[in-house]
Structure formats: structure tokens, C-alpha cells
C-alpha positions in Angstrom: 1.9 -23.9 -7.5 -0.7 -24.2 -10.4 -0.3 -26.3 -13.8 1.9 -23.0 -15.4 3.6 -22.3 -12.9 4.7 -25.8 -13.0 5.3 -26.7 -16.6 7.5 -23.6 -17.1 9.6 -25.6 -14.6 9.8 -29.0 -16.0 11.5 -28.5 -19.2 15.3 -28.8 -21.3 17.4 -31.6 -20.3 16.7 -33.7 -17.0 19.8 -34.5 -15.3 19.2 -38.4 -12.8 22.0 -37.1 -11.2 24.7 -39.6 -9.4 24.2 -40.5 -5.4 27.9 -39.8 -4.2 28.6 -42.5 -1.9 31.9 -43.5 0.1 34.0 -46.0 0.3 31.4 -47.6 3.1 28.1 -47.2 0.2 27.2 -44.3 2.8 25.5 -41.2 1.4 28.5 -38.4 0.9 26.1 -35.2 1.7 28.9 -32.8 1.6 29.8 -34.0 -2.0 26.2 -33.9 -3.1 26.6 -30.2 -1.4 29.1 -29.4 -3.7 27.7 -31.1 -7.1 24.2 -29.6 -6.4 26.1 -26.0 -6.3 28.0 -26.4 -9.4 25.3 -28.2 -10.9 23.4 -25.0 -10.9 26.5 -22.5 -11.6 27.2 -24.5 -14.1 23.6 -23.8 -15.7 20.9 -26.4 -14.9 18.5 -23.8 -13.6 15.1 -23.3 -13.7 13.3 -23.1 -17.3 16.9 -24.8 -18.4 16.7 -27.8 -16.8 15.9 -30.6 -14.0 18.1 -32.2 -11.7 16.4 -35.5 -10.3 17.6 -36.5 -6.9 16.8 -40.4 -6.6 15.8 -41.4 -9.8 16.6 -45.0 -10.9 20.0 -43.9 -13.0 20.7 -42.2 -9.3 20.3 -45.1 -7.4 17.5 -44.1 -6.0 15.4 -47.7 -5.4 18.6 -48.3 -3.7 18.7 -46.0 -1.1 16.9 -46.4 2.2 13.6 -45.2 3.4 15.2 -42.6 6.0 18.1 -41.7 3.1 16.7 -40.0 -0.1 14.8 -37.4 2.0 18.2 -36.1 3.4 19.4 -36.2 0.2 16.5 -34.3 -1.4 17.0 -32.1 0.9 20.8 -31.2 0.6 20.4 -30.4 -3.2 17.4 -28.3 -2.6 19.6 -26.0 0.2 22.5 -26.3 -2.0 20.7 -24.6 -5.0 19.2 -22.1 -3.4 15.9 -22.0 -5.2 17.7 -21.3 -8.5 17.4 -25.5 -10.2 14.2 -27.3 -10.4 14.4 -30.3 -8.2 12.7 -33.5 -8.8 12.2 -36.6 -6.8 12.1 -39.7 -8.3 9.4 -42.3 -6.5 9.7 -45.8 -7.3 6.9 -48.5 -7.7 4.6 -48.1 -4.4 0.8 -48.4 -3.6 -1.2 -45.2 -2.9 -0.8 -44.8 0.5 2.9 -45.0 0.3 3.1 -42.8 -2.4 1.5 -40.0 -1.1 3.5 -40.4 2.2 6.7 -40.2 0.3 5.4 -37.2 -2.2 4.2 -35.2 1.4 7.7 -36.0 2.3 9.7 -35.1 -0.7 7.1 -31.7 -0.9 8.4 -30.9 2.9 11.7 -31.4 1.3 11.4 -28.8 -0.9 10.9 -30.4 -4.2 9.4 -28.9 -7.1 8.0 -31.9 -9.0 7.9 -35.3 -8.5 8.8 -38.4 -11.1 6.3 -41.2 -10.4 6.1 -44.7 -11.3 3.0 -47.1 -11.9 2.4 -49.1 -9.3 3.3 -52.1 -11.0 3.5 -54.2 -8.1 0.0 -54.0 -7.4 -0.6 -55.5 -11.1 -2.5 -52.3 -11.7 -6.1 -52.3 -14.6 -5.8 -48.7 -16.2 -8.3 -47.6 -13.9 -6.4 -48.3 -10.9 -3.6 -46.3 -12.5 -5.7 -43.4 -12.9 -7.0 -43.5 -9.5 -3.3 -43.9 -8.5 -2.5 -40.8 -10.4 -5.4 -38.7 -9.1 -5.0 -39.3 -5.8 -1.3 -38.6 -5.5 -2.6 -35.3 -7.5 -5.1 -34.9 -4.6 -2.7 -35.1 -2.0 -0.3 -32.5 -2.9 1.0 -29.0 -4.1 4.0 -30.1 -6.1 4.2 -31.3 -10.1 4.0 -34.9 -11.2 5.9 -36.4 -14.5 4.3 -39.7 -14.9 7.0 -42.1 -15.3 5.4 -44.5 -18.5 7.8 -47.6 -17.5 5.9 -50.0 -19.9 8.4 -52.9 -20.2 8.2 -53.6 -16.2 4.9 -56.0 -16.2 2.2 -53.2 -14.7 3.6 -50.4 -15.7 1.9 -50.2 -19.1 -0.4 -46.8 -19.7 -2.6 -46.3 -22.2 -3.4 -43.3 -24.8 -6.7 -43.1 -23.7 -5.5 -43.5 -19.9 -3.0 -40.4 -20.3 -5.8 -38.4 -21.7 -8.4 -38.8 -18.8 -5.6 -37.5 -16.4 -5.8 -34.2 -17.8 -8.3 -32.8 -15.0 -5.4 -33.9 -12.4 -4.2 -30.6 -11.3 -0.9 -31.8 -10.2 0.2 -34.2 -12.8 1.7 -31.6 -15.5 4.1 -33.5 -17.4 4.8 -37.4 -18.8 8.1 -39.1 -19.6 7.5 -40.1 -22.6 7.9 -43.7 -24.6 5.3 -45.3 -26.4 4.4 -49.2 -25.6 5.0 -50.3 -29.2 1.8 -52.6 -29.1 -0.4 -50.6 -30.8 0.8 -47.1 -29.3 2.9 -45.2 -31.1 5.6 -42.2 -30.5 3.0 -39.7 -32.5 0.8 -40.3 -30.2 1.8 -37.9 -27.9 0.3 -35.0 -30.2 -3.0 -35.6 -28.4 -2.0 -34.3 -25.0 0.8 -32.0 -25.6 -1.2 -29.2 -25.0 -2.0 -30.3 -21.5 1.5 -32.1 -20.2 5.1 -31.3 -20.8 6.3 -34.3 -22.5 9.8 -35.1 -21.5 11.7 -37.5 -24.4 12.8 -41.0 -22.8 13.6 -43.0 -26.3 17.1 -41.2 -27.2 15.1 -38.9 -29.7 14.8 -35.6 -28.1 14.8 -33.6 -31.3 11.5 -36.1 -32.6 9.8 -34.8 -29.6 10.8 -31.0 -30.0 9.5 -30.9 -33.2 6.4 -32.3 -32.1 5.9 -30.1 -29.4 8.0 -31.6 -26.6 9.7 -30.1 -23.6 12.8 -31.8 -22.8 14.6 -35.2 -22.8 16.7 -37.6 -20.2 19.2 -39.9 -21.7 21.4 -37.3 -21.1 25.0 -36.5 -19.9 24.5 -33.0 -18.2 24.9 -34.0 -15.2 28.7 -34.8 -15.7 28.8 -31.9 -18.5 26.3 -29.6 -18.4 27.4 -27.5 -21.0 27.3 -30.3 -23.6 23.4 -31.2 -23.1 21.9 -27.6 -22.4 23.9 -26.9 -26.4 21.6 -29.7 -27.6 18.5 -27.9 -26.2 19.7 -24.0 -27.3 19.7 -25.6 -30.9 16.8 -27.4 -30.3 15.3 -24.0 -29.0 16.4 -22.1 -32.2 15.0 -24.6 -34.8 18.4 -25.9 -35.5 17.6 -29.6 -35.5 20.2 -30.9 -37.8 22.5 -29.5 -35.8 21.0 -30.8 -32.1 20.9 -34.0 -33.8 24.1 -34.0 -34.5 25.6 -33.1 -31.5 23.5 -35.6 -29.1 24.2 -38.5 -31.5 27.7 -37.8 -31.6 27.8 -38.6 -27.3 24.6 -40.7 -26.9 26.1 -43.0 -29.3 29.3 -44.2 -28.1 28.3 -44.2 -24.5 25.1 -46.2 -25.4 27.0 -49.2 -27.1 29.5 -48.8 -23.8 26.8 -48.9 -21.3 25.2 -52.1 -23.7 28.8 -53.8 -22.9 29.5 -53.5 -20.0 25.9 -54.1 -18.4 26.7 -57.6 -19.4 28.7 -57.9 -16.6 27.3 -56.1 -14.0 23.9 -54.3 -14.3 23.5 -51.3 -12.3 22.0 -47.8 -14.2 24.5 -45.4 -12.6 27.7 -47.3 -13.2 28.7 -45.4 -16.9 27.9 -41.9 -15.3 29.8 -42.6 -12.6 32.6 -43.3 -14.2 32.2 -40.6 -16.3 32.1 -38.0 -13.7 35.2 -39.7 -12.1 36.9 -39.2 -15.5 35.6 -35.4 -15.7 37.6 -35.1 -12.3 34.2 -35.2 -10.0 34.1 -38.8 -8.5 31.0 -39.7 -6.8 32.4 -43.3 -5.8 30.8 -46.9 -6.3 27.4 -48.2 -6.9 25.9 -50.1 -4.1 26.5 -54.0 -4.6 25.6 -56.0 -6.2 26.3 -53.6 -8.5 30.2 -53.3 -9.5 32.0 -50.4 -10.2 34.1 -50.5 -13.6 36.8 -52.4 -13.9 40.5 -51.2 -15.3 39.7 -51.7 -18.9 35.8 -50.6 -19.0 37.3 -47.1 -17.6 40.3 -47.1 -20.6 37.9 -47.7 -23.1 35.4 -44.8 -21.5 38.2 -42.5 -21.1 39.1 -43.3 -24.7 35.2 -42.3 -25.9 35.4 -39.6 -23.4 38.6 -37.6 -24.7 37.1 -38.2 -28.4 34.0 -35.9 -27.5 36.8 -33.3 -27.0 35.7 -31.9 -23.4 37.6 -30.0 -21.3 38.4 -30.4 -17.6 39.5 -34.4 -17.6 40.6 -35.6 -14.6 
């Protein structure tokens, strides 16, 4: 696919959907079957959204090497070509990137989310020959993952800029370093890359010329998060502001809580979805799942944002 092709694709809100597992931490494929199909009838379809199978709120560092493929693969079947299906890829050299974006590309993916390889301790050069060669090596899109506050993972205005004659790379998940870079910044290569919110301020980076946003809940309620983006999509800022605040909020001061006891990215949206009557089971330990009074209090926030269908 070429670079429009591709950014009509990545855009709206970007769903790091859940890995269902059982009560063994086993991937549940026939679940993920069933959530990638309503998932999409429930809306998050191509040029309205992105469902990320893998990502690191899904678990996806946490899966084995011979897992996320098969689950790649059972969302793309289950969709039917209708979603746009990312892969997330987590924090490898070169070689093993490309060998897991030829993989996720056999899959069926669409696009790819890709991390710095941070473990290599990486100059900005070295990320931009990390970048272009992944570009190189395949057909599908690339959102460059900026993950600045992991030690390597920092990238540079002037780095994003030189990868704009990377055919593949066609969009960036976006927050600024705070050392000098700042959220603006991103006015200098909108034109060229989809730039896909990550600092909770989706409506900032609309209105500068932005694409789309995570930090959201549409995988649990799709309706609720594709809103935010119709009124972002009809100038109605005020509004879209309004709306995402009045959820990101509450579960952002939850998630702050109750990370103190156990970490674990996907342990709020799981119990979320198990509230919304869609239970996708435990995080892998060490992670632990939420305990009685962690799943009162989220049911409690929950029922306030008055939507239907609680389990």
C-alpha cells in the first residue's frame, strides 16, 4: 500500500485492545473471535478507527514469540477486512524487527506500532537507520512509537523530520520529551505523518492537525470514544473535550491507585470490560487482577458515565 493509502487508515481513536486469556493465562482465540467481530459491528472500522492487537496495554510484551501471530491473525479473519489492524512490536534490534513486521505483514496487518530499540542504547542515527530499514523491509504502515521515558527510547524533532523519505513509516504516536521538545512541535511534520495523540489531549492535537488519539476506552465502549472523534470531526471541541475528560478522568486517578499495588497496563480495562459484561479474564502474573474493592469502586465510576449494557 503507498503513504495515502495508508494514512487514510491510521486515524480516530486506537483501541490496545485486551488479550482474553483463561483461567490457565492461555490465549482464549475464540473470545478474541468474538470481540474482534463486535469490535468492528460495533464501529471501529477503517477511517474510524484502529484496533491494536499486542500493544503494551494488551499485553503484548507478555505474550510469547509463537502467540501474538495467532492472535494477529484471529482478529484480522474475524473482521473481515472491514477494521484497520495494527501490531504492536516491542523493543528489538533490526533484524528481529523486520522478522516480526514480515510476520505480522503475512498476518494480515495493516500497520505496525514500533518501538525504539532502546535496548540497544540507540544514538539518533541508529534510530533512523532502525526506522528505515524496517521501512525497507516491508509493505505495511509504521506509527513510530516515541516512548521517551524508557532510557533509549528518546527521538528527536530533527530525527522525526529526516524520516520523512521512509515510505513505510506514515504516522507517529505522539508525546514530546519535555527537555527542550515541545507538544507544538509536531506542526513541522504533520503534513507528512498522521500524528496519533498519546498525552490525554486528543482535542490539542486535532486542532493542530492531528489524526487520532489512544488513552482511550473504545475498546470496552466503542460508541463513547468514536463520539469524542465525530465532535472532534465537526469542530466541536468544547464539547469533545468535555466528553473525554468526563471518562479519562476518573479512570485515570483509578488506574494511578491501584497500580500501586500491582502494575500491569491492562488490569483497569480489563475490568472494565468484565463490568460491561465482556470478560476477557486475568492479566499474566505477576500482574494481579483487581481485587473486590478496586472493582466496587470501578463499577461505581463506571455506572456514573451512564452506559448501557453493565454486566
Amino acid at each position: 500500500m503507498n503513504q495515502a493509502e495508508l494514512r487514510e487508515l491510521i486515524v480516530g481513536p486506537a483501541a490496545a485492545v485486551a488479550t482474553p486469556f483463561d483461567d490457565d493465562y492461555e490465549v482464549d482465540h475464540g473470545l478474541m473471535y468474538e470481540l474482534s467481530q463486535w469490535w468492528a459491528d460495533s464501529g471501529i472500522v477503517k477511517g474510524r478507527g484502529i484496533i491494536k492487537i499486542g500493544a503494551a496495554a494488551g499485553e503484548g510484551p507478555m505474550l510469547r514469540d509463537e502467540e501474538w501471530p495467532a492472535l494477529l491473525r484471529t482478529a484480522v479473519q474475524a473482521t473481515g477486512g472491514k477494521s484497520t489492524i495494527m501490531c504492536g512490536l516491542h523493543y528489538k534490534d533490526t533484524l528481529r524487527t523486520i522478522e516480526d513486521a514480515k510476520k505480522a505483514q503475512d498476518m494480515g496487518a495493516v500497520a505496525l506500532q514500533v518501538c525504539p530499540p532502546i535496548f540497544n542504547d540507540p544514538s539518533q542515527k541508529d534510530i533512523l537507520d532502525y526506522y528505515g530499514d524496517l521501512s525497507d523491509a516491508i509493505n505495511i504502515g509504521i506509527m513510530v512509537y516515541h516512548t521517551h521515558w524508557m532510557k533509549g527510547g528518546r527521538i528527536e524533532t530533527d530525527t522525526f523530520n529526516r524520516m520523512r523519505d521512509f515510505e513505510h513509516v506514515v504516522a507517529i504516536k505522539w508525546s514530546p520529551h519535555g527537555d527542550g521538545q515541545v507538544y507544538e512541535e509536531m506542526e513541522q511534520f504533520v503534513d507528512r505523518f498522521n500524528i496519533i495523540d498519546n498525552t490525554v489531549d486528543p482535542v490539542r492535537c486535532h486542532k493542530l492537525g492531528g489524526h487520532g488519539f489512544v488513552q482511550t476506552t473504545v475498546e470496552a465502549n466503542p460508541a463513547h470514544d468514536l463520539k469524542v472523534y465525530d465532535l472532534m470531526l465537526e469542530g466541536k471541541y468544547d464539547e469533545a473535550e468535555q466528553l473525554y475528560r468526563s471518562v479519562q478522568g476518573p479512570l485515570r486517578e483509578f488506574g494511578s491507585k491501584v497500580n500501586e499495588r500491582s502494575g500491569g497496563q491492562g488490569r483497569p480495562m480489563k475490568g472494565i470490560m468484565a463490568i460491561l459484561g465482556k470478560p476477557v479474564g486475568s492479566s499474566r502474573p505477576p500482574s494481579k487482577p483487581l481485587n473486590d474493592a478496586e472493582m466496587a469502586e470501578l463499577r461505581t465510576i463506571v455506572e456514573g458515565f451512564g452506559w448501557p449494557s453493565l454486566g
